[in-house]
C-alpha positions in Angstrom: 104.6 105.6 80.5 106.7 102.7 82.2 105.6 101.3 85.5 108.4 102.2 87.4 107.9 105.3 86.4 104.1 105.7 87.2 105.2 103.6 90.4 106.8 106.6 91.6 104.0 108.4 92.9 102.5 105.7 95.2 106.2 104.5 96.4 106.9 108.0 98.0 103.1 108.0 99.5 104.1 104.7 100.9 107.5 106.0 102.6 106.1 109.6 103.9 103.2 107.0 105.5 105.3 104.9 107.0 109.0 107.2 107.5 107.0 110.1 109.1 105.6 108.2 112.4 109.2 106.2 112.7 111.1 109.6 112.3 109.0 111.0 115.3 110.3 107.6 117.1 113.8 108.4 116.5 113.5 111.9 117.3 112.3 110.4 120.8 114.6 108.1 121.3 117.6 110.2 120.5 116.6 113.1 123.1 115.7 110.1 126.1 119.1 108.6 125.0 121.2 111.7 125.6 118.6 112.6 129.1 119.8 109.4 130.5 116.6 107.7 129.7 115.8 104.4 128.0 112.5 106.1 125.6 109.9 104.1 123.8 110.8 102.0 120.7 111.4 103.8 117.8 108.1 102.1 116.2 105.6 103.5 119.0 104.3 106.0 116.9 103.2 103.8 114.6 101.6 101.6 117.9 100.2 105.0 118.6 98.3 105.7 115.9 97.0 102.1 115.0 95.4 102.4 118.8 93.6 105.6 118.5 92.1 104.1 114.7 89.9 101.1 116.9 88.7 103.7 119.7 85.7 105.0 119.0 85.3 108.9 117.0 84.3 111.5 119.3 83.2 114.8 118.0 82.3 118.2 120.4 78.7 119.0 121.5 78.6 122.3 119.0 81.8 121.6 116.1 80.5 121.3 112.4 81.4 119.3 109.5 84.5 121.9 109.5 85.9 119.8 112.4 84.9 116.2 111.0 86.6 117.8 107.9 89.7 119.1 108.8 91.7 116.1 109.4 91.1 114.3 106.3 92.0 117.5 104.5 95.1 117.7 106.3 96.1 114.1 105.8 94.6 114.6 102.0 97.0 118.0 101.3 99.8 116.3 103.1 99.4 112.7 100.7 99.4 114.6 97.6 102.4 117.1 98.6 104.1 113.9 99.0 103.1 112.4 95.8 104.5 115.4 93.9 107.9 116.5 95.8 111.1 114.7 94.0 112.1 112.9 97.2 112.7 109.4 95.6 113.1 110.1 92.0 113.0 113.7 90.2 111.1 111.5 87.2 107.5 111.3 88.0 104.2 111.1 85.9 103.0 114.0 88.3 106.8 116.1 87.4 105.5 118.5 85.0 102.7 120.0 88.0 105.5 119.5 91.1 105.3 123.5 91.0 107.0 125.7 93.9 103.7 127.7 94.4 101.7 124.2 93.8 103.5 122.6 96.8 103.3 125.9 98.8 99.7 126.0 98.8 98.9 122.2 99.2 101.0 122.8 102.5 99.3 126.3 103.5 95.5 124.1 102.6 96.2 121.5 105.4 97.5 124.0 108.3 93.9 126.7 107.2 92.5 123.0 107.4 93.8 122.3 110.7 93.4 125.6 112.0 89.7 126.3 111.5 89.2 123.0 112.5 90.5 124.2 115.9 88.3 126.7 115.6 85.1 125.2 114.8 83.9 123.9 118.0 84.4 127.1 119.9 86.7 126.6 122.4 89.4 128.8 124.1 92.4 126.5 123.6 91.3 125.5 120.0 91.0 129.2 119.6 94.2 130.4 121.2 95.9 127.8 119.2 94.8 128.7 115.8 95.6 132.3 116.2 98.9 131.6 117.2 99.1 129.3 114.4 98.1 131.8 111.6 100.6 134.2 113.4 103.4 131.3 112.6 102.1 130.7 109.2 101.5 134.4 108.1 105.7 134.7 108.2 106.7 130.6 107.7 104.4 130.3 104.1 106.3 133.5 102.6 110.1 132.2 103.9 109.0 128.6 102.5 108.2 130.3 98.5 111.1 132.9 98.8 113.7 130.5 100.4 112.9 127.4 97.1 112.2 130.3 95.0 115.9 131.5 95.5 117.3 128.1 94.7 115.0 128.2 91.9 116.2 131.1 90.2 119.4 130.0 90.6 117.9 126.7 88.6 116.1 128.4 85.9 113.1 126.7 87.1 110.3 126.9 89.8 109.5 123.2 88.8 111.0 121.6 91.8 112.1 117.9 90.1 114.0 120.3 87.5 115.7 122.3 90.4 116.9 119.2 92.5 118.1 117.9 89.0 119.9 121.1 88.5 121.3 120.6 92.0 122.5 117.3 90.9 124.8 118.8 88.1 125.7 121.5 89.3 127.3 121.1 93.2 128.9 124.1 93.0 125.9 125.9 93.6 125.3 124.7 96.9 128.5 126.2 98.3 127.2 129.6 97.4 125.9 132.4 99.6 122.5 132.5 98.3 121.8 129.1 98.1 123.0 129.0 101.5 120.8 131.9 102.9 117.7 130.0 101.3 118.9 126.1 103.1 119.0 128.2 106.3 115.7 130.2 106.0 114.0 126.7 105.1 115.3 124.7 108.1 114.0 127.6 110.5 110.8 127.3 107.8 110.6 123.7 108.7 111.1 123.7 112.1 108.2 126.1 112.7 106.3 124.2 109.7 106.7 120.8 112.0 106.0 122.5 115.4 109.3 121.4 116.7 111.4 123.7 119.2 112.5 126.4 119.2 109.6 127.2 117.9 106.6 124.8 119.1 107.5 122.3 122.3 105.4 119.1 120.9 105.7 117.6 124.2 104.1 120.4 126.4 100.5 120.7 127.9 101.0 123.7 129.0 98.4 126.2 128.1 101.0 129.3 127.7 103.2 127.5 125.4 101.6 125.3 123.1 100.5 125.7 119.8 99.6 122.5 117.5 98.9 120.6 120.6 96.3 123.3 121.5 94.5 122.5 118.1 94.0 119.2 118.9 93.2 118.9 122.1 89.1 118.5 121.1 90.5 115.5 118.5 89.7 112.1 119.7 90.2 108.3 118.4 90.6 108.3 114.5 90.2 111.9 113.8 93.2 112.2 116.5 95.0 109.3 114.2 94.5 111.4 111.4 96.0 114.7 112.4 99.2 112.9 114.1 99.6 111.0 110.8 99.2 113.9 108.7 101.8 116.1 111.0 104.4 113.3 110.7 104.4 112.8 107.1 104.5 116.4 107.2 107.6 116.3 109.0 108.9 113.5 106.5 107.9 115.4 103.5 110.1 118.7 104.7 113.2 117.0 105.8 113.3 114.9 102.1 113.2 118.5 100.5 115.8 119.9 102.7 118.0 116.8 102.4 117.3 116.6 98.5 117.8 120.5 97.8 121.2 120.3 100.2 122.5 116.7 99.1 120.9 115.2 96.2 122.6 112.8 95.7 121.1 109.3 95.5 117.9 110.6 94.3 116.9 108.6 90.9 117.2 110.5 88.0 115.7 107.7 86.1 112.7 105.2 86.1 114.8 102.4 87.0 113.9 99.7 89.7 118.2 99.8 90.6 117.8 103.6 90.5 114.3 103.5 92.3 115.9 101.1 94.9 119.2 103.5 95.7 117.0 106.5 95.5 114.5 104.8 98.7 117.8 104.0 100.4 119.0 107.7 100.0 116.0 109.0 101.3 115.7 106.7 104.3 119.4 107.6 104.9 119.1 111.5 104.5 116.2 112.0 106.8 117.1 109.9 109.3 120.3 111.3 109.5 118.5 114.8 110.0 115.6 113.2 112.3 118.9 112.3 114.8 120.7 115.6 114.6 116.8 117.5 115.2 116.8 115.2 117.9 120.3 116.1 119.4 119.3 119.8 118.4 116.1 119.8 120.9 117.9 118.4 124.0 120.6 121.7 123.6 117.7 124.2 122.7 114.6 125.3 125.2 111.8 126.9 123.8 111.7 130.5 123.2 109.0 132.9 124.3 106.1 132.9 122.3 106.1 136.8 121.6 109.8 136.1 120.5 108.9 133.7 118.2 108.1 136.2 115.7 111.8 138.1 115.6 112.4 134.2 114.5 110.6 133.8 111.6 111.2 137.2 110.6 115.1 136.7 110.6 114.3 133.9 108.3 111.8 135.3 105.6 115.0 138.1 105.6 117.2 135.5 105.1 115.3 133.9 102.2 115.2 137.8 100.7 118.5 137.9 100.6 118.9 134.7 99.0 116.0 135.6 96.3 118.4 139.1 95.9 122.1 137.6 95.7 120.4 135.1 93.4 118.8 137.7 91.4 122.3 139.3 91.1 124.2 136.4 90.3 122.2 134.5 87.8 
């Protein structure tokens, strides 16, 4: 095994780390931009976070090691989900386990995680917000496996390196209805996934509307650090899939340190390009009503059934 290649692994970790706080920055600072305001630096999260790591941990009068555990799980699920999706380079010591249903569960582990953390120290927000965030995940976890599961099929593989590849030699197949559907279903998929509007207002307090923030709200200091960290990369791991499954190219295809180097550019390029126009997106959209939020997802695990169906069809 090369070095590059084995590198491959720990250079993603390190993007996701560091991409996933700066992405929420530009998110900011596009929607203050366009609201007439001037907005934090684009780095603040990162300010943020390094902050809440020197206060001192706080933990509830009755949580358990469930709620000491949760963040580190979440931070843990979301590291190694990095480590295995082809968002710098499809070639990877860790390619041959980079499975659709692998991914999908490392990703449903940290939100249980985060959710029973919620839950642990008996509160009425922490429960309110895990309830409504196992009503979000009962419908986004099935759209996420059938939406890459119909671009799969259309692959010939549920290995996702192999399907990006695939998408890399064959552009034709993007332009086609199915794989289509599935791009849609996954962006509403990742939008509910991230807590982002319409689906989640990350910026809200308000007890009637929130959801993620309503899970934190018992967080303090580095267990805080941990959860925000873990939602950002998160965020950066979702938008390098969607960016790689919709416009792979620039992703390495082999263990080179030139390749390596243009497929780090790519990536940086794709996602911020997708952090501005979710960004631009939020300032034209208000959040919708949490008992519509349902009808949402729904439309979208539809959508990704009728992209597993065409693709069925047309293999």
């Amino acid at each position: 095994m090369s070095v590059t290649r084995a590198a491959v692994p720990i250079l993603q970790v390190v993007l996701v780390v560091v991409a996933g706080p700066l992405l929420i920055g530009v998110i900011r600072k596009v929607r203050a931009r366009l609201e007439g305001r001037v907005g934090a630096p684009i780095h603040q999260p990162l300010r943020d976070l390094r902050k809440l790591l020197t206060k001192e941990r706080l933990l509830p009068e009755h949580a358990s090691w469930v709620f000491a555990l949760a963040p580190a799980v979440l931070v843990s699920s979301a590291v190694a989900t990095a480590a295995l999706v082809p968002l710098v380079s499809t070639v990877s010591p860790f390619a041959h386990v980079s499975d659709l249903v692998t991914i999908t569960a490392l990703l449903l582990l940290g939100t249980v995680a985060l959710a029973l953390g919620a839950l642990d120290p008996g509160t009425a927000f922490g429960g309110m917000g895990s309830s409504r965030e196992m009503t979000i995940a009962a419908l986004t976890e099935p759209t996420l496996l059938l939406s890459i599961a119909a671009i799969s099929i259309l692959a010939g593989t549920t290995n996702l390196p192999a399907v990006v590849a695939s998408t890399l030699h064959r552009p034709e197949a993007v332009i086609s209805i199915g794989y289509l559907l599935a791009i849609v279903a996954l962006a509403i998929a990742t939008l509910a996934e991230s807590a982002r509007l319409p689906v989640d207002n990350p910026n809200t307090h308000l007890e009637l509307t929130m959801v993620h923030e309503a899970m934190v709200l018992e967080y303090a200091g580095p267990d805080l650090a941990l959860v925000e960290s873990g939602s950002s990369i998160r965020l950066a791991i979702f938008l390098g899939l969607l960016a790689n499954l919709l416009v792979p190219w620039g992703i390495a295809t082999t263990p080179s340190v030139a390749r390596l180097a243009l497929g780090t550019l790519a990536f940086v390029g794709k996602i911020s390009l997708l952090a501005i126009l979710l960004g631009v997106f939020e300032v034209f959209t208000a959040k919708i009503r949490l008992f519509r939020v349902p009808e949402l997802l729904a439309l979208s695990l539809v959508l990704s059934f009728l992209a597993v169906i065409i693709a069925v069809v047309h293999r």
